[in-house]
C-alpha atoms as one frame of an Amber mdcrd trajectory, in Angstrom:
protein
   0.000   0.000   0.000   1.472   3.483  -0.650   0.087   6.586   0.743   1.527
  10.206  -0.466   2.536  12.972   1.889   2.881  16.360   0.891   6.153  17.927
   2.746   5.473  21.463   1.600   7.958  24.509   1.019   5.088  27.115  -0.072
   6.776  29.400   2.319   9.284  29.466   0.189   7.443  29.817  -3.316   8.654
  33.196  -3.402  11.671  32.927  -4.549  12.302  32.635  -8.099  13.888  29.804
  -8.033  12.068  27.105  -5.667   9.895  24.626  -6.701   8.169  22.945  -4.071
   7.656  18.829  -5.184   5.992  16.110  -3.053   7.538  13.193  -1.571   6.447
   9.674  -1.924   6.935   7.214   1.562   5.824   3.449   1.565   4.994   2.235
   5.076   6.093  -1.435   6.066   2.842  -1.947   7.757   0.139   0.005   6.325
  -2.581   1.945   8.217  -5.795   0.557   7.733  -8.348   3.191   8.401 -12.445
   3.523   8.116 -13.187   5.594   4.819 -16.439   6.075   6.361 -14.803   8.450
   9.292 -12.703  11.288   9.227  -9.179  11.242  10.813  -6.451  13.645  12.208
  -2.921  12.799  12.245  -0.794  14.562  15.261   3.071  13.891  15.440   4.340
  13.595  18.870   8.225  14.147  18.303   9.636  16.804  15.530  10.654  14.948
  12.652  13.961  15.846  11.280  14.678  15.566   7.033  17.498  16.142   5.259
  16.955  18.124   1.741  19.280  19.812  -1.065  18.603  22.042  -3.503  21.114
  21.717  -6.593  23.082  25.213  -6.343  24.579  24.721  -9.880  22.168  24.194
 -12.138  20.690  25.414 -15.874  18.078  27.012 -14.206  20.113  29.287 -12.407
  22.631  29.966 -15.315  25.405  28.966 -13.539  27.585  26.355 -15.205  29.732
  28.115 -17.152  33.178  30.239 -16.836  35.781  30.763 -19.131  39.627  31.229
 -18.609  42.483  31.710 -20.154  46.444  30.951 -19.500  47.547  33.618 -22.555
  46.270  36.912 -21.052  42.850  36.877 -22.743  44.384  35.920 -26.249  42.406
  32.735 -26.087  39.352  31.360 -23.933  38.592  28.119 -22.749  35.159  27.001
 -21.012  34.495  25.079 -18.405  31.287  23.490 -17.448  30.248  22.273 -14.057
  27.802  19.659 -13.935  24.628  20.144 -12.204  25.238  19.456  -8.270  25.330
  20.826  -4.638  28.742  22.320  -4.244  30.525  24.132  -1.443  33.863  26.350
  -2.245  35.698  22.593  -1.196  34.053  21.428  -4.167  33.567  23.867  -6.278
  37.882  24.506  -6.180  38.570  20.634  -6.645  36.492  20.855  -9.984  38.463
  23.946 -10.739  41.514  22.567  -9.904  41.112  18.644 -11.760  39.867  20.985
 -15.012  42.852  23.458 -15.363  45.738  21.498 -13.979  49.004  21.695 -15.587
  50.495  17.993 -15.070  54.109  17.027 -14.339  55.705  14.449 -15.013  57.853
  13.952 -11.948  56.979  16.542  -9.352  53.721  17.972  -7.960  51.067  19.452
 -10.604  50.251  22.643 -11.134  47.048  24.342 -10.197  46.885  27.836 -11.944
  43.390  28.855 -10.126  42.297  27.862  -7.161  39.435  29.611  -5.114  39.331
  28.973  -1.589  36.674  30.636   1.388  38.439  32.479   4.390  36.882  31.743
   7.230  38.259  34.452   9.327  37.327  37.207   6.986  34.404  35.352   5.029
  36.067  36.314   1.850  35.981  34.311  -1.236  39.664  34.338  -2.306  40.821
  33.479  -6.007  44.331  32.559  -6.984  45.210  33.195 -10.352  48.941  31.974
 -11.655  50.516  34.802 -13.470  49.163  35.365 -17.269  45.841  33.382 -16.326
  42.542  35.415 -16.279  39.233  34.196 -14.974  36.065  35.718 -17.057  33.268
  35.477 -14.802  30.885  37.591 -17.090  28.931  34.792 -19.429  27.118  33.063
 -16.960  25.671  33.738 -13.338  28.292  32.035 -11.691  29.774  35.149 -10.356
  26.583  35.448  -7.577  27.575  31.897  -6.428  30.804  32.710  -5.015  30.075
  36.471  -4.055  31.886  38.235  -7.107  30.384  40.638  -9.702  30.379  40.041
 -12.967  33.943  40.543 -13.909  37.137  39.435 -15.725  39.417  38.793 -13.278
  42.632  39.155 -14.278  46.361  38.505 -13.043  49.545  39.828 -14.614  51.799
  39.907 -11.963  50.249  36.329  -9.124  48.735  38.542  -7.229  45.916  36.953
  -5.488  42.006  39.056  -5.558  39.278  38.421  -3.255  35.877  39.552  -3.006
  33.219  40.084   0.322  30.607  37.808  -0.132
């Protein structure tokens, strides 16, 4: 037997970008109950659920940056696919995508973005002739930049407040 519950985010509808869906639970033992009488369900304990909400997604026209290791001559794009990222993430995508291998020391990661805790700054590490063009998607809002080209000449490193 399978019964539907609703688990509701109208609260929420709102926002642009929320769309509330229902949930589907089977019970082991089903509830038999009288369709001739009318019933109320109370819950005597609060009932904890985990949820995510993809934060990279089409819908949010976030998936795409370019970059470039010439100075802007040429561009290359990068894609990230649909998920739940945090800045952990979000670098270790950046940094497996634009890695400059070795072949007997350590690689090379020309940008790497990393969240300061202490100053809840969103800092991005460019290697010198690399520029990051943040300006052909919405990924910018993500990580608390404006839509820029950020670009570094001489390694410095560029941070923005979230």
């Amino acid at each position: 037997m399978e019964r539907e519950i609703v688990l509701s985010s109208y609260l929420n509808v709102s926002s642009a970008n929320n769309k509330p869906a229902n949930f589907v639970t089977n019970f082991d033992r089903p509830i038999v109950l009288d369709s001739n009488h009318e019933y109320v369900i109370g819950l005597n304990r609060i009932i904890n659920m985990s949820f995510t909400w993809f934060n990279v997604n089409p819908g949010y026209n976030n998936q795409k940056i370019k970059y470039s290791l010439d100075n802007g001559s040429s561009w290359k794009e990068l894609t990230f696919p649909v998920g739940v990222y945090n800045y952990v993430n979000l670098n270790a995508f950046l940094k497996d995508e634009t890695a400059i291998k070795s072949d007997g020391g350590e690689d090379e990661y020309p940008i790497t973005l990393e969240f300061q805790t202490s100053t809840f700054r969103v800092l991005i590490k460019l290697k010198t002739n690399y520029q990051l063009d943040l300006t052909g998607s919405n990924f910018h809002e993500l990580i608390g930049f404006d839509k820029v080209i950020l670009k570094n000449v001489n390694n410095l490193e560029q941070d923005c407040p979230i």
